[in-house]
C-alpha positions in Angstrom: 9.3 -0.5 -0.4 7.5 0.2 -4.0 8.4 -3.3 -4.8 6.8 -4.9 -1.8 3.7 -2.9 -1.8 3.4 -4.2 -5.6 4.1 -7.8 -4.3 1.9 -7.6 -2.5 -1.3 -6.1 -4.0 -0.8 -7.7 -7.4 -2.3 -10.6 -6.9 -5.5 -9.2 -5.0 -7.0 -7.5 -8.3 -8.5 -8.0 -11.7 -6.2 -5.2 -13.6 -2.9 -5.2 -12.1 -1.3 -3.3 -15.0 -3.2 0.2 -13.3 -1.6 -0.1 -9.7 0.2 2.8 -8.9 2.1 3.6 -6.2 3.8 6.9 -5.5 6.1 8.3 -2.9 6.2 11.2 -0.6 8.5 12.3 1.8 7.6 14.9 4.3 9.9 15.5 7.3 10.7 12.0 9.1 7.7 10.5 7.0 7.8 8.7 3.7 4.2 8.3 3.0 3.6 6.0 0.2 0.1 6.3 -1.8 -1.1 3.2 -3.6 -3.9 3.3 -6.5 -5.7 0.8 -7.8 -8.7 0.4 -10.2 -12.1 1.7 -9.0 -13.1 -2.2 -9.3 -10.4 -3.6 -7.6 -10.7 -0.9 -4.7 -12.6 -3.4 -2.2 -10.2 -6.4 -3.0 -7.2 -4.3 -2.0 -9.4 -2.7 1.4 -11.3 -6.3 2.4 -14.1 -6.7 4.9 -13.9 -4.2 7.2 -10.8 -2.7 6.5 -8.7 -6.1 7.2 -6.9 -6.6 4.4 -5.7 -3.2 4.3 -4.7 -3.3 7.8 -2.2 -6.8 6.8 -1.0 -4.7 4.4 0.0 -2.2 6.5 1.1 -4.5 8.7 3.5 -6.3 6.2 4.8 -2.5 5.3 5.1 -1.3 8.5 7.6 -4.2 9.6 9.5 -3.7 6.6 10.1 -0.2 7.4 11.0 -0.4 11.1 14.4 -0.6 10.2 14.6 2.7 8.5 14.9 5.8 10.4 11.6 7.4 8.9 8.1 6.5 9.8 6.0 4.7 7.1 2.7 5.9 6.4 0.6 3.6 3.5 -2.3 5.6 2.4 -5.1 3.7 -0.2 -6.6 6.2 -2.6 -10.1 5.0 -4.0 
């Protein structure tokens, strides 16, 4: 799941080499925290919120297979 959420957000910003994303689990949630540059923070969020919500979108789908919920949380 790491390796889509990089996919992903790679090619929306300006320093790709300071994405970070790290991995939580907490009962029957694997929560999933993504970081980015301070700059590139509106490319990964978009116009009201819309890219972020793709995003979530795309991870959410991936995830429905699993028997844990996926949270995606964007840390500015």
């Amino acid at each position: 799941m790491k390796e889509l959420i990089e996919a992903i957000v790679r090619p929306l910003v300006d320093k790709p080499d300071q994405i970070e994303i790290t991995e939580h689990e907490e009962g029957h949630q694997m929560i999933y925290r993504l970081s980015v540059h301070k700059d590139d923070i509106g490319k990964v969020i978009g116009k009201q919120g819309r890219i972020a919500k793709a995003i979530r979108t795309v991870v959410y789908a991936a995830g429905s297979n699993s028997s844990k919920r996926i949270q995606l949380e964007i840390n500015d």
